[in-house]
C-alpha positions in Angstrom: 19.4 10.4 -11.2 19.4 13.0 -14.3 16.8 15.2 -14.8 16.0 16.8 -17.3 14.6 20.5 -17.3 11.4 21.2 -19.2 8.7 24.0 -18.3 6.3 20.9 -17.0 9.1 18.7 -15.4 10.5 18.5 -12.0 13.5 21.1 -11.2 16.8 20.0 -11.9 19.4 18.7 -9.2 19.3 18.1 -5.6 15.7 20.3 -6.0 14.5 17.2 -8.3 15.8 14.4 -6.2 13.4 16.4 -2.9 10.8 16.8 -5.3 10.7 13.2 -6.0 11.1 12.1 -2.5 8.2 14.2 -1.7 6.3 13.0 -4.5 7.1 9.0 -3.8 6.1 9.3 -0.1 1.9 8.8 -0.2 2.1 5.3 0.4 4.6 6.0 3.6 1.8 7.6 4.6 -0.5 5.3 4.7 1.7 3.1 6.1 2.7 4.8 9.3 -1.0 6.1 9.8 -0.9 2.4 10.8 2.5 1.6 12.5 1.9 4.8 15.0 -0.4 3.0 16.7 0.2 -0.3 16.9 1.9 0.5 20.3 -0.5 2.1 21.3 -3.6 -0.2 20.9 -3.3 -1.9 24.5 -4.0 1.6 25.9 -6.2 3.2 23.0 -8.4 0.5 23.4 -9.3 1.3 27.2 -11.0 4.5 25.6 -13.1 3.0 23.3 -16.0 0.4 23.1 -15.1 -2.6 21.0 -11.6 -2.4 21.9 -9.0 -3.5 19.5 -10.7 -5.1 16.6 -12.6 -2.0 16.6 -9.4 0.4 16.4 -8.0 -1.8 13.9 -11.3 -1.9 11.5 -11.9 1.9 11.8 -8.7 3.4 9.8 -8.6 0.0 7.4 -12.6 0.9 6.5 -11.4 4.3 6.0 -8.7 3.6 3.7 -11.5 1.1 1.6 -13.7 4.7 1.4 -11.0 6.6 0.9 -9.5 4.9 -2.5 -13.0 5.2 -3.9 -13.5 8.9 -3.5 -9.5 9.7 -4.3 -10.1 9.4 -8.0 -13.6 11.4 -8.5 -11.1 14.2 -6.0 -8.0 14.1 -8.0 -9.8 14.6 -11.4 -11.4 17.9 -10.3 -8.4 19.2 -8.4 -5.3 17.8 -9.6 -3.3 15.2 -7.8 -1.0 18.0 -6.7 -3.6 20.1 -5.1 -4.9 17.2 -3.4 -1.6 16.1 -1.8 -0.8 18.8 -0.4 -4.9 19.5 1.0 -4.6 15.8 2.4 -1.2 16.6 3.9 -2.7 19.6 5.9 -5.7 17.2 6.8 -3.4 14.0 7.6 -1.6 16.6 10.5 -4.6 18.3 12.1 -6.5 15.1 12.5 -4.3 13.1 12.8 -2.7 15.2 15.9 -6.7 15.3 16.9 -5.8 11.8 18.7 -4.2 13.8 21.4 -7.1 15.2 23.0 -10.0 12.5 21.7 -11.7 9.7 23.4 -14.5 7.2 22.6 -16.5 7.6 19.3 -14.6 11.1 18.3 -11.5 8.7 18.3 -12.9 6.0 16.3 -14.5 9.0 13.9 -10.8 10.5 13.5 -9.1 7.1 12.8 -11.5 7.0 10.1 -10.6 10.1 9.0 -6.9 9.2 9.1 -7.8 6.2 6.9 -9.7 8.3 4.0 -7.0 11.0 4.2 -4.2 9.2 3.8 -5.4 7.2 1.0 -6.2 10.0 -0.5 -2.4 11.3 -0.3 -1.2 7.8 -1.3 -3.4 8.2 -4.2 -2.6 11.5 -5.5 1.2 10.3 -5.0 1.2 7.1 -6.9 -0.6 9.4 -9.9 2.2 12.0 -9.9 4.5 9.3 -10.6 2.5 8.0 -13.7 2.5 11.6 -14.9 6.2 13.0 -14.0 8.4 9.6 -14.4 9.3 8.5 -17.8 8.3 4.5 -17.9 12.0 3.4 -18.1 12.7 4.7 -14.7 9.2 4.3 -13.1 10.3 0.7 -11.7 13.0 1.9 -10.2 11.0 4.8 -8.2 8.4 2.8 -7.4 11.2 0.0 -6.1 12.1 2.2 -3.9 9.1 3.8 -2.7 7.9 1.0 -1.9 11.3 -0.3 0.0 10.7 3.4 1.2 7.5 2.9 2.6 8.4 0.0 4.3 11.2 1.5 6.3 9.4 4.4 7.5 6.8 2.6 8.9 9.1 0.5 11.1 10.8 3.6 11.7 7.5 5.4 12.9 6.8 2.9 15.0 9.8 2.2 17.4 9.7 6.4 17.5 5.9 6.3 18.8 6.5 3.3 21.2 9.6 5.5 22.8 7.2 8.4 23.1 4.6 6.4 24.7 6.8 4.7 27.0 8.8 8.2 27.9 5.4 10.6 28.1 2.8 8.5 27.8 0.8 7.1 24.6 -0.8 10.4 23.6 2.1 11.9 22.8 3.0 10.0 20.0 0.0 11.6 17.8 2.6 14.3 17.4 4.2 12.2 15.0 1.2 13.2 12.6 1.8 17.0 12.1 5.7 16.5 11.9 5.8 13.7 9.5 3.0 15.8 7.5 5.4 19.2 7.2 8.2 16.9 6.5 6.4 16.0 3.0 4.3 19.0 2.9 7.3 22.2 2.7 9.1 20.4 0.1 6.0 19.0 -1.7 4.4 22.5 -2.0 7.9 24.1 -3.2 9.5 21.8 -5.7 6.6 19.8 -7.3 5.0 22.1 -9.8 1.5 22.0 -11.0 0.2 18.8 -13.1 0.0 18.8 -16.6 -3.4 17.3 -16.8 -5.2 15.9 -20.1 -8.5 17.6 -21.2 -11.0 16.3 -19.7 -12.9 13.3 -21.8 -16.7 12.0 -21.8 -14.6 9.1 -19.8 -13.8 11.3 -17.2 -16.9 11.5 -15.5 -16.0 14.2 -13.2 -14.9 16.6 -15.9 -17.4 18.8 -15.8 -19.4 19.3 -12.1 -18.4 17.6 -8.7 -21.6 15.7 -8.8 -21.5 13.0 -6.8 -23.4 10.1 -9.0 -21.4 11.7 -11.8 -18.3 10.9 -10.0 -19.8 6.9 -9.0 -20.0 6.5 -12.5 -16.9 7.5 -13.5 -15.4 4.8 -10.9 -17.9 2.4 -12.6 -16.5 3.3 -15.8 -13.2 2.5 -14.6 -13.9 -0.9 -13.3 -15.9 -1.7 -16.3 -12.2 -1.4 -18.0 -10.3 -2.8 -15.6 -11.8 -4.9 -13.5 -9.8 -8.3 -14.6 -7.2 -6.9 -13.6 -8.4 -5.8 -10.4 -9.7 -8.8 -9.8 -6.4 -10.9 -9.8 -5.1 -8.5 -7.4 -7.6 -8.9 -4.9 -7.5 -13.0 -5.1 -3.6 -11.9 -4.3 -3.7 -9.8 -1.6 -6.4 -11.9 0.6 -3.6 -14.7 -0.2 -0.2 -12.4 0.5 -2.1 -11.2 3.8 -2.1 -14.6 5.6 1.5 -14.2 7.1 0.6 -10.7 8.4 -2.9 -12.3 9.7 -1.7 -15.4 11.1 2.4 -15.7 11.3 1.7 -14.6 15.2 -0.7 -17.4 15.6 1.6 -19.7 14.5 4.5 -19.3 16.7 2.1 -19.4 19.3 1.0 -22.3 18.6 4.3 -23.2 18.6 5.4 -22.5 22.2 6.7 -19.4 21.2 5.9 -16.8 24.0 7.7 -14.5 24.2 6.5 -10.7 22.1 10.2 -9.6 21.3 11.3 -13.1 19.8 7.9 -13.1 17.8 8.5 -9.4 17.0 12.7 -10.7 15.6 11.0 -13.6 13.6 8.1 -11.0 12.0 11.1 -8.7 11.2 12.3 -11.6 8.9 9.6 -10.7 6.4 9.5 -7.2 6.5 13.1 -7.2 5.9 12.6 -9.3 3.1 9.7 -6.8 1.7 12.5 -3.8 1.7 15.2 -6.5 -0.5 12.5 -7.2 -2.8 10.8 -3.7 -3.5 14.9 -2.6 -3.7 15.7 -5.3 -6.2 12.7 -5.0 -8.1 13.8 -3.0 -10.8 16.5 -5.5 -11.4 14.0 -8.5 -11.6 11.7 -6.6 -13.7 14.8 -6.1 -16.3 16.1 -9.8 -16.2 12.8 -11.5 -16.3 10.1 -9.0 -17.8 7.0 -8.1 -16.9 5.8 -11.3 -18.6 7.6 -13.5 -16.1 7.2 -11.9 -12.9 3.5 -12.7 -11.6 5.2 -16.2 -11.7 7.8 -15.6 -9.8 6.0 -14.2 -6.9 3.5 -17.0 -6.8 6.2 -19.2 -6.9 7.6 -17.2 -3.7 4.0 -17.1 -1.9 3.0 -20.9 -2.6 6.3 -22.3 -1.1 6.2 -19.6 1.8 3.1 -20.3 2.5 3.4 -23.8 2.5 6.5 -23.8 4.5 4.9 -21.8 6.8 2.0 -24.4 7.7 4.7 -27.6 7.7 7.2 -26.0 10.3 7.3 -26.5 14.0 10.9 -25.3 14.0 11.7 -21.4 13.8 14.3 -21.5 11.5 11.7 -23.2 8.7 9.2 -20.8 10.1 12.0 -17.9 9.5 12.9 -19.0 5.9 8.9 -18.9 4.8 8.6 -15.8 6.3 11.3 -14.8 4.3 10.1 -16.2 1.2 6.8 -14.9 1.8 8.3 -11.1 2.0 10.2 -11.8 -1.3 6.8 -12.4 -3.0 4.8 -9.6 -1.4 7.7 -7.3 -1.7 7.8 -7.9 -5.5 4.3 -8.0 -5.9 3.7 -4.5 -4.2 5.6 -2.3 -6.9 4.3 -4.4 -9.5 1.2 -3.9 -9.4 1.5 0.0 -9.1 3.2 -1.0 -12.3 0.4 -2.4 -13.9 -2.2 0.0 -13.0 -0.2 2.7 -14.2 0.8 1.4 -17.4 -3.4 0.3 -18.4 -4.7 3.0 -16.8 -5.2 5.9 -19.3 -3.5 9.8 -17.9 -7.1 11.0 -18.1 -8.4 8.4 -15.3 -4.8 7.3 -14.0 -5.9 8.8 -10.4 -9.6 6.9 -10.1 -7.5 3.8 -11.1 -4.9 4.3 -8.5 -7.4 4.9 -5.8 -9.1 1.9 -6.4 -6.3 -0.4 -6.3 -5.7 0.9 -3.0 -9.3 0.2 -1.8 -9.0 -2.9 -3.6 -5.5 -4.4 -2.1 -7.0 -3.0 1.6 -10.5 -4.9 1.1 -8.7 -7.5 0.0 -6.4 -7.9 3.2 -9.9 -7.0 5.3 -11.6 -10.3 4.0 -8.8 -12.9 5.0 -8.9 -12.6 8.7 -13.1 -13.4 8.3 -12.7 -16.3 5.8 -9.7 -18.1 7.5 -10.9 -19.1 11.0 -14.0 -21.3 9.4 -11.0 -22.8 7.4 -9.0 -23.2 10.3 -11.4 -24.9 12.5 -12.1 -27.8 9.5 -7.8 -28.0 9.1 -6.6 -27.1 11.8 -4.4 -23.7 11.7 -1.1 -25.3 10.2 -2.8 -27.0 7.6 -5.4 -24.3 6.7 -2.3 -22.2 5.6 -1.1 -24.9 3.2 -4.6 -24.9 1.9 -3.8 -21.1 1.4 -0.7 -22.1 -0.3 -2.5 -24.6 -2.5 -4.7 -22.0 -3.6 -2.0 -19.9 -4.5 -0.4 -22.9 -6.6 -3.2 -22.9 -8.7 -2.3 -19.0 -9.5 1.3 -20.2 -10.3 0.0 -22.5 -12.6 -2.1 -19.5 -14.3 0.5 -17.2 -14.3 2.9 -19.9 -16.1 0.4 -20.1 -18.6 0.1 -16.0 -19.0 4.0 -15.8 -19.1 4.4 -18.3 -21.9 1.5 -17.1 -24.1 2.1 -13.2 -24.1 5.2 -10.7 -24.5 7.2 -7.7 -22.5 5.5 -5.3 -24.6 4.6 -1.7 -22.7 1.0 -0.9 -22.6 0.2 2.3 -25.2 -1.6 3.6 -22.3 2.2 3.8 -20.3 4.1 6.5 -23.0 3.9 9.3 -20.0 5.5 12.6 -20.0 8.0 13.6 -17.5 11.1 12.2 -16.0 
């Protein structure tokens, strides 16, 4: 990748390429915040009352609170600043794990949560503001491809740990991953060229706090359709995560490694997607590709409820990781391209609380569905649902253009 040398850009050369690597990585973040643990639950959970669903509802909660309070933070302080503040937080806390039991544990899982949207935040707001739009699919392909890989990474690391020195020593992870992004972050990204601040700001002036509710409301009040669709997505793309281990149960399938091979089929499929999406974006056009990963959810999905046989059940699980893996750096996409640079980071953060709330909600409203179905047929409901979006998006593809929004002509690389 060229870059180009201004006095606001990213340095030039191998310095540029670390800078963006650095600069890409938030959502990574997030991402092994969660894959750490997940070998580690069986034993967390003996420390803790609620067990499980508890662990799992603490740092998810966290990253809901956390998307809402990124934006109001990133106006007053710069997405850099807050970065690299968050990246010093995400390592002490996040180490904190260590030596904590009970509620302190629970209290620093939230913690995790908020901090590390915060960081994914800030990081999908440098992009808007350093990459030039004609690359930013590319970048946010592969962050995204990125993201996914270092969270499966993470967490065959953390289960070696646990299994070699026991499961507190995996919270290590957290400080080295932080320095990792941190020394090159602080080095090679230089300081945001922020916009004035505007009455739309809302956080221009003071770090009151109502001031700073209201600017989020301002930003909903703009972009709330849009945020909108993405929910309805995201409770719909997180049914295979939800319930794909239920349904090779039900299935006969017992075994944890063969279930962990088949679930590897859609993350797998997640990494080809995010990679080829800057290729799909060019031959179909943002116009065109809402369709294409409804059309990729609806048949997954109801693939997924039809099969009793693992290599159906491995093709939808495929499919459905070709949809979500499109749909992850597209809508980072969108939000970047209608949000304007003076309230790019509020509308980032809340498209993170908004995907997470969303993925919240579908464990809670598919088991009443699942008891009226039945589990295989309650996802093909799920998939029907989603038909109706396909139909929608069809619509939206034939009835508008590939035309850039005005709010997407960024500066930078």
């Amino acid at each position: 990748m060229t870059l180009e040398r201004t006095a606001s850009d990213l340095p030039s050369g191998w310095k540029g390429i670390l800078a963006i690597i650095a600069m890409v990585s938030g959502p990574a973040i997030t991402g092994m915040m969660l894959t750490i643990v997940l070998p580690l639950l069986p034993e967390m959970a003996k420390e803790v009352l609620g067990g499980r669903n508890v662990l799992i509802a603490m740092p998810t909660s966290g990253i809901v609170v956390g998307g809402i309070i990124a934006g109001p933070l990133i106006d007053r302080f710069s997405p850099r600043r807050i970065m690299l503040s968050m990246l010093i937080a995400f390592g002490v806390i996040g180490l904190s794990g260590m030596f904590l039991g009970g509620v302190p544990l629970l209290v620093s899982r939230f913690l995790v949560g908020v901090i590390s949207t915060c960081v994914s935040a800030s990081s999908t707001t440098l992009i808007g503001e350093f990459i030039r739009l004609e690359r930013r699919s590319l970048v946010i392909g592969l962050q995204m491809s990125g993201s996914s890989l270092a969270g499966i990474a993470a967490m065959n690391i953390s289960g070696q740990l646990a299994d070699a020195f026991g499961w507190r020593v995996s919270f290590v992870l957290f400080p080295i991953i932080a320095a990792m992004i941190f020394v090159p972050g602080m080095l090679l990204i230089p300081a945001s060229a922020r916009p004035a601040p505007s009455r739309e700001s809302g956080l221009a002036a003071s770090g009151n706090p109502f001031a700073a509710l209201k600017s989020v409301g301002r930003v909903l009040g703009v972009m709330w359709p849009l945020y909108l669709v993405l929910f309805l997505l995201h409770a719909t793309a997180y049914t295979p995560n939800s319930q794909s281990s239920f349904v090779l149960a039900a299935d006969g399938v017992t075994s944890a490694s063969l279930i962990a091979r088949m679930l590897s089929v859609n993350q797998a499929m997640i990494v080809t997607a995010a990679l080829c999406y800057p290729l799909t974006r060019s031959l179909l056009g943002s116009r065109w590709i809402p369709a294409l990963f409804l059309a990729l959810m609806t048949s997954g999905l109801i693939l997924l409820g039809l099969s009793h046989d693992l290599v159906f059940v491995g093709l939808a699980l495929g499919l459905l990781g070709l949809g979500n893996g499109t749909l992850f750096p597209h809508q980072s996409n969108l939000v970047l391209a209608r949000a304007q640079p003076e309230y790019r980071g509020r509308a980032v953060g809340l498209m993170v609380s908004n995907q997470f709330l969303a993925d919240s909600i579908n464990p809670f409203f598919f088991p009443p569905l699942t008891e009226a179905l039945g589990l295989h047929y309650a996802i093909v409901a799920i998939g029907l649902f989603a038909a109706t979006g396909l139909i929608g998006a069809l619509l939206y593809g034939s009835r508008s253009t590939n035309l850039p929004m005005p709010a997407a002509k960024s500066f930078g690389h």
